[in-house]
C-alpha positions as CSV (number, residue, x, y, z in Angstrom):
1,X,23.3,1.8,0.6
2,X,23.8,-1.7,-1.0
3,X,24.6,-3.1,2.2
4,X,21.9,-1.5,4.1
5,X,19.2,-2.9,1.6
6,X,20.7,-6.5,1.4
7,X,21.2,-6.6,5.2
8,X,17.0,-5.4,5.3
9,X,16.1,-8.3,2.9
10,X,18.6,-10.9,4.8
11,X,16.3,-10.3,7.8
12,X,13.0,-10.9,6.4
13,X,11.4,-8.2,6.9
14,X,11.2,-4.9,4.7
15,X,10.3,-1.7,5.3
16,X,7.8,0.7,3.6
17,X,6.9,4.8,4.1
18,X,4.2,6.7,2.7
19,X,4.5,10.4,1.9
20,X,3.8,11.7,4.7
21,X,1.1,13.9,3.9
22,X,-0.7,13.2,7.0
23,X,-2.7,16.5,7.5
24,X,-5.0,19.3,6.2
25,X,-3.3,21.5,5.3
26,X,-0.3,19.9,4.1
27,X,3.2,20.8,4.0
28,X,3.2,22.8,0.7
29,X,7.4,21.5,0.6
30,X,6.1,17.8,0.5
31,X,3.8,18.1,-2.8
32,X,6.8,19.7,-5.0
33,X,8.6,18.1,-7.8
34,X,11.7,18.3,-5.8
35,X,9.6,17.6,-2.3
36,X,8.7,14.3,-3.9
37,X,11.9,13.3,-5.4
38,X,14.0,14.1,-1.9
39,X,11.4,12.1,0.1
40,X,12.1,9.2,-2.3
41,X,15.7,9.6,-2.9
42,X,16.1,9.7,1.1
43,X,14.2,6.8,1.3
44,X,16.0,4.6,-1.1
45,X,19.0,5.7,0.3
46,X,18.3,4.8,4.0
47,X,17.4,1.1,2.9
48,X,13.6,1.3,2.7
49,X,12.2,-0.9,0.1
50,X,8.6,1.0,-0.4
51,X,7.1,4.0,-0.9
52,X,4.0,4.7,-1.8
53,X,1.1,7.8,-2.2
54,X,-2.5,7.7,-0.4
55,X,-5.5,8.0,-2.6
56,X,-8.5,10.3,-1.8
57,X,-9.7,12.1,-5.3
58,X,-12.7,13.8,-3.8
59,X,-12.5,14.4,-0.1
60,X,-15.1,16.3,2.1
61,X,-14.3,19.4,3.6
62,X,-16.5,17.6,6.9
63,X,-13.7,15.0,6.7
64,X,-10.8,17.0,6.1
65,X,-11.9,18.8,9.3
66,X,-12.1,16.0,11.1
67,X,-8.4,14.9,11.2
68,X,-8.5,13.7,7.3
69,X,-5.6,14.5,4.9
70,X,-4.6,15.8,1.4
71,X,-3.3,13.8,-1.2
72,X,-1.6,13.9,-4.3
73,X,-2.8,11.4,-7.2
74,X,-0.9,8.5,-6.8
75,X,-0.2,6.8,-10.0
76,X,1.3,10.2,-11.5
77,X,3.0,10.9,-7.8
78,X,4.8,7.8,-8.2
79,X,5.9,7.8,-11.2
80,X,7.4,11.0,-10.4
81,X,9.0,9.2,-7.5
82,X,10.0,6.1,-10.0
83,X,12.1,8.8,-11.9
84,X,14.3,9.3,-9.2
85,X,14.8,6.3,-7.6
86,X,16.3,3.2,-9.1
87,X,15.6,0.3,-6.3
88,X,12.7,1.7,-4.3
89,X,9.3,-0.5,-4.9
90,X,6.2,1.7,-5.7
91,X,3.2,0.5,-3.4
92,X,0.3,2.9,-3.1
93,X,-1.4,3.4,0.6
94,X,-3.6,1.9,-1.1
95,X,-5.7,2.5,-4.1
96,X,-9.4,2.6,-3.9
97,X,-9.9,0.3,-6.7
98,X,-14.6,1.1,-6.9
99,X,-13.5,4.3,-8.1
100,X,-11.8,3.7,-11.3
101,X,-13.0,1.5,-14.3
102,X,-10.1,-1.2,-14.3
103,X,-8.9,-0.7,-17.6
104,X,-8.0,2.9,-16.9
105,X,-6.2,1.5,-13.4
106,X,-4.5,-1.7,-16.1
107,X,-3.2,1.0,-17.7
108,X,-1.8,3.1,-15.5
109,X,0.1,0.1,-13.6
110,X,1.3,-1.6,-16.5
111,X,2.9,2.3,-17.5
112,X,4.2,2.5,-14.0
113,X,5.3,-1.3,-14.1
114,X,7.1,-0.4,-17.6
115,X,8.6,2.6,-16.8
116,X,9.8,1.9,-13.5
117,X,11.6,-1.3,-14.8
118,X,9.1,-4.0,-12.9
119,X,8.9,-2.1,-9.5
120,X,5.2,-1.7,-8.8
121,X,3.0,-3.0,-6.4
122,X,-0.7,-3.0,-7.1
123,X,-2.4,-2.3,-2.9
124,X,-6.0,-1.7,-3.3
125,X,-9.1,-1.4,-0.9
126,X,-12.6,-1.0,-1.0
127,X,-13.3,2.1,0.0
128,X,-14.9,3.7,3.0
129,X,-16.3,7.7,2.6
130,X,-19.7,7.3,1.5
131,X,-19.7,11.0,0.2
132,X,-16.5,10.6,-2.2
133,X,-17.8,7.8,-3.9
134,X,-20.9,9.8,-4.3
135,X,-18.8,12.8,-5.7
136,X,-17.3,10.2,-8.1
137,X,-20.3,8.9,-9.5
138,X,-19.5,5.5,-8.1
139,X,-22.3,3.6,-5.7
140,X,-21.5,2.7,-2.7
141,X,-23.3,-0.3,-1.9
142,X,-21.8,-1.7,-4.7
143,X,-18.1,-1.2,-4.0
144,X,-17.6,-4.9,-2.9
145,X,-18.6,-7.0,-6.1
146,X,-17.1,-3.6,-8.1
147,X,-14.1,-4.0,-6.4
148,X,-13.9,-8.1,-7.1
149,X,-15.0,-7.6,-10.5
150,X,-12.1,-5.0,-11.3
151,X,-9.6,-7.7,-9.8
152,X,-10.9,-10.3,-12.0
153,X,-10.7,-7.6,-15.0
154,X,-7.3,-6.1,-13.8
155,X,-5.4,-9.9,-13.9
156,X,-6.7,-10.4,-17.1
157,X,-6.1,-7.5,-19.1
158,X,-2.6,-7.9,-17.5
159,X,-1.8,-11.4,-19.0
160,X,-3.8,-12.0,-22.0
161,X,-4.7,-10.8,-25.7
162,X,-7.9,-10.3,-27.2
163,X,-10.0,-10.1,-23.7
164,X,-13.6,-10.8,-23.5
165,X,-15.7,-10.6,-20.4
166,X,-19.2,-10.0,-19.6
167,X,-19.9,-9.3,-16.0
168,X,-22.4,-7.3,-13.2
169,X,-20.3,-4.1,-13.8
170,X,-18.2,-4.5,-16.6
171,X,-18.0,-5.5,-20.5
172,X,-15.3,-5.8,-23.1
173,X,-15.0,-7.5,-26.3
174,X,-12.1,-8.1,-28.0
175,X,-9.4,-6.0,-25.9
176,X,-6.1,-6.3,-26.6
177,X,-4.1,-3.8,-23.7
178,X,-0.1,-3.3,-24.6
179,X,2.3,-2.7,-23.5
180,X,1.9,-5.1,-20.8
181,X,4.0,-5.1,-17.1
182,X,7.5,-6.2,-16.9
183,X,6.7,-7.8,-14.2
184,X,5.3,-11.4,-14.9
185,X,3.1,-13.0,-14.7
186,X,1.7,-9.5,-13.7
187,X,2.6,-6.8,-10.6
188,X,1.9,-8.2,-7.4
189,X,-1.8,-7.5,-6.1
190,X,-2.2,-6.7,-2.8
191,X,-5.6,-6.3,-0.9
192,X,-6.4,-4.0,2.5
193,X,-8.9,-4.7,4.8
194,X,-8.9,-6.4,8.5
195,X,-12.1,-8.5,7.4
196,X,-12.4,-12.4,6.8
197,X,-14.0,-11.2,3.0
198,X,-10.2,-9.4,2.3
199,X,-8.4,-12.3,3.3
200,X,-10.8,-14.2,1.3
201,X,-10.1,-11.9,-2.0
202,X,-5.9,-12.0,-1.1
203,X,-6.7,-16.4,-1.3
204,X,-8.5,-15.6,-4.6
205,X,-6.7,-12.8,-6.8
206,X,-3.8,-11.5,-4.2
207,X,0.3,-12.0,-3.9
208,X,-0.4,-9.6,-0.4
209,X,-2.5,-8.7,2.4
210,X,-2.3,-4.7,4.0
211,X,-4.4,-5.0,7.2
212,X,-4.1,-1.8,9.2
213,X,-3.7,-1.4,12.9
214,X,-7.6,-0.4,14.0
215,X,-9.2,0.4,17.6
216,X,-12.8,-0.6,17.7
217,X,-13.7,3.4,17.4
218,X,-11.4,3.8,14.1
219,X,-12.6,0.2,12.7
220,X,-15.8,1.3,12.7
221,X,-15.4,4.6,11.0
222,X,-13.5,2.4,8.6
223,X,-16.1,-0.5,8.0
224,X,-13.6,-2.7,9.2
225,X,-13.0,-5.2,11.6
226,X,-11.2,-3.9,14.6
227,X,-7.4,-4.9,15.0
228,X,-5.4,-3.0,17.6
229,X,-3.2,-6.4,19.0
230,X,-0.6,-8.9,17.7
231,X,-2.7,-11.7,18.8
232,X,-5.1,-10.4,16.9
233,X,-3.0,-10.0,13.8
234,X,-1.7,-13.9,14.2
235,X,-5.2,-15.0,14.4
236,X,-6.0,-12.5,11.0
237,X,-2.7,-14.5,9.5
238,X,-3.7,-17.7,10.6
239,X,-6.9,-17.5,8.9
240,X,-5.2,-16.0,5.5
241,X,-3.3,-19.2,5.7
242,X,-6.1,-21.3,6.4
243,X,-7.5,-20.0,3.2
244,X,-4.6,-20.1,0.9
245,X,-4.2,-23.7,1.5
246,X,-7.9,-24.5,0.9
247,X,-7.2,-22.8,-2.5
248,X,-4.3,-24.6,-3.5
249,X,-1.6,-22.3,-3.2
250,X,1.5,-21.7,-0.7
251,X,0.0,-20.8,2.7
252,X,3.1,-18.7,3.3
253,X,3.8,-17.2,0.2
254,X,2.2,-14.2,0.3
255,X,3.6,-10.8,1.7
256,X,1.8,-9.3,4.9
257,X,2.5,-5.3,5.4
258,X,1.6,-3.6,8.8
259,X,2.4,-1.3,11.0
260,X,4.7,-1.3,14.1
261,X,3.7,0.7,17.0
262,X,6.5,-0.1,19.5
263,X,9.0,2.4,20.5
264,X,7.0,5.5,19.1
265,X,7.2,7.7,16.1
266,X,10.6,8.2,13.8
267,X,10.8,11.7,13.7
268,X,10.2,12.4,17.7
269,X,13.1,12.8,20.5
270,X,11.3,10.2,22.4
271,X,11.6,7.6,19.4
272,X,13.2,3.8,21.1
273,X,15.0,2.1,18.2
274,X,15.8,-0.9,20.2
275,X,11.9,-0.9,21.1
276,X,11.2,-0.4,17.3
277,X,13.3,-3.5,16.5
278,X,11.9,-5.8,19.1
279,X,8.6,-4.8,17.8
280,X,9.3,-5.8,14.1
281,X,10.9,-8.7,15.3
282,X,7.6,-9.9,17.1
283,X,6.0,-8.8,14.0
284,X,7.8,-10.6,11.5
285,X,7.9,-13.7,14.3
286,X,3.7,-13.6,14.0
287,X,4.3,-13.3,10.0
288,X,4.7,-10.1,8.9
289,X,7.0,-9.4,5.1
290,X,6.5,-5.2,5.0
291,X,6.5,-3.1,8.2
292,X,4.7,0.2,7.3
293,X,6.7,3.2,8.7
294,X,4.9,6.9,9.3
295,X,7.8,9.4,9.3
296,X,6.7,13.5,10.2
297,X,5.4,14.9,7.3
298,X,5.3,19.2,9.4
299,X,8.1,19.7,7.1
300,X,10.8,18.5,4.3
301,X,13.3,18.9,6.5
302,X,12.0,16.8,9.6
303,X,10.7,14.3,6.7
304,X,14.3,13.8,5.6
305,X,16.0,13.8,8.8
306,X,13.8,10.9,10.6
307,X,14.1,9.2,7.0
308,X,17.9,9.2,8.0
309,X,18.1,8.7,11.5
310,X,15.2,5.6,11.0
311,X,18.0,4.3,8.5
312,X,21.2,4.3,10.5
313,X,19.2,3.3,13.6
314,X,17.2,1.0,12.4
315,X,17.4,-0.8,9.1
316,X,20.8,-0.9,9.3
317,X,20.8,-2.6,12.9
318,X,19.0,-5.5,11.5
């Protein structure tokens, strides 16, 4: 297992799954206490370096229909998972950051941070579903400047004593929030979104950038811009880089997480692993840190196996 993981990190690139709860209905084996800790256990011991929960509190049965999925809540799924595991990094897939006052999400990742022993990754969007931020009281029109003031808030809270602020959607006085994240100066933040305004907010507040691979029909369901090529995703880099410089910081020291869509899906007979690899190889040529992997989630079982099989046929090729 050690030399798996060292051989991942000695390449570059790393590699990341989310629990694969990819359906409605989901694979009742999958949201167990012992469902969990296999997936993760597997994980860690096939040389992934991530794993992470979706987020969707208050789903519509419309979209649930419509090819969404179930979820678990993530910050108390993966601490569950941080129990189990002693390497694995905890990145959600990705938190919706408009729908929680940032003190309550500070507090939660500075526990996970704490408990976990410094292995937490903060991935947040904005937000799509117009009728789940209406279920959660939150408004949608304003889940931009929401989610830039919680960022602001987040960093804060994380780093210093007796916080004051006094902003559009938020105001403290006085707040003092321990215990504070092993991690310092605070757990990495990174920021989904295809858009020229993410990349803007991973210059400003963010250690990482989780585009997602988007046809023009699913970027538009998603509010986002389209990305469905790797010239595409160089220019998206390019741009990141443009706009790290122009804010004084190291235009290549920020992580990059996507997907890789060559040789298939881990988990089917038809999966290439030599395809797989020249895939991440382009990827992590045009920039790319964290390679998202989608294992089967139609049972543990399966889940477990192309865990394994993704492992010995890929990680440990690198």
């Amino acid at each position: 297992m050690v030399l798996r993981r060292l051989r991942s990190r000695e390449a570059g690139v790393r590699f990341a799954i989310t629990h694969p709860m990819h359906s409605h209905p989901y694979s009742p084996e999958l949201v167990t206490g012992s469902g969990i800790a296999t997936v993760a256990a597997a994980a860690e011991a096939a040389g992934f370096d991530g794993f992470g929960f979706t987020d969707h509190p208050a789903p519509t049965t419309r979209w649930l229909e419509a090819g969404g999925h179930d979820t678990l809540d993530p910050f108390v799924a993966m601490g569950f998972a941080a129990a189990h595991t002693a390497t694995l990094r905890l990145i959600p897939n990705i938190v919706v950051l408009p729908y929680r006052n940032p003190f309550v999400v500070a507090k939660a990742g500075a526990t996970l941070d704490l408990v976990s022993g410094g292995r937490f990754t903060l991935a947040v969007g904005v937000g799509y579903l117009k009728r789940e931020f209406a279920a959660l009281g939150v408004d949608f029109d304003e889940r931009a400047a929401l989610f830039e003031e919680s960022l602001d808030m987040i960093r804060r809270i994380w780093t210093r004593d007796d916080v004051s602020f006094e902003g559009r959607h938020f105001a403290a006085e006085g707040i003092t929030a321990h215990p504070r994240p092993v991690a310092a100066p605070h757990p990495p933040i990174w920021i989904g979104g295809n858009t020229s305004a993410a990349r803007a907010r991973v210059a400003a507040y963010g250690q990482g950038w989780c585009p997602f691979r988007a046809p023009a029909v699913l970027a538009k369901t998603a509010r986002t811009a389209a990305l469905d090529t790797v010239e595409r995703l160089i220019a998206g880099i390019g741009d990141l880089r443009r706009r790290l410089e122009d804010a004084g910081r190291d235009p290549f020291g920020v992580d990059v997480a996507f997907t890789n869509d060559a040789g298939g899906d881990p988990g089917d007979d038809a999966f290439d692993a030599d395809a797989f690899l020249a895939g991440a190889s382009e990827l992590e040529g045009a920039g790319v840190t964290w390679i998202q992997v989608t294992v089967p989630g139609d049972s543990l079982a399966h889940t477990v196996d192309a865990i394994e099989r993704f492992g010995a046929d890929v990680i440990s090729a690198r």
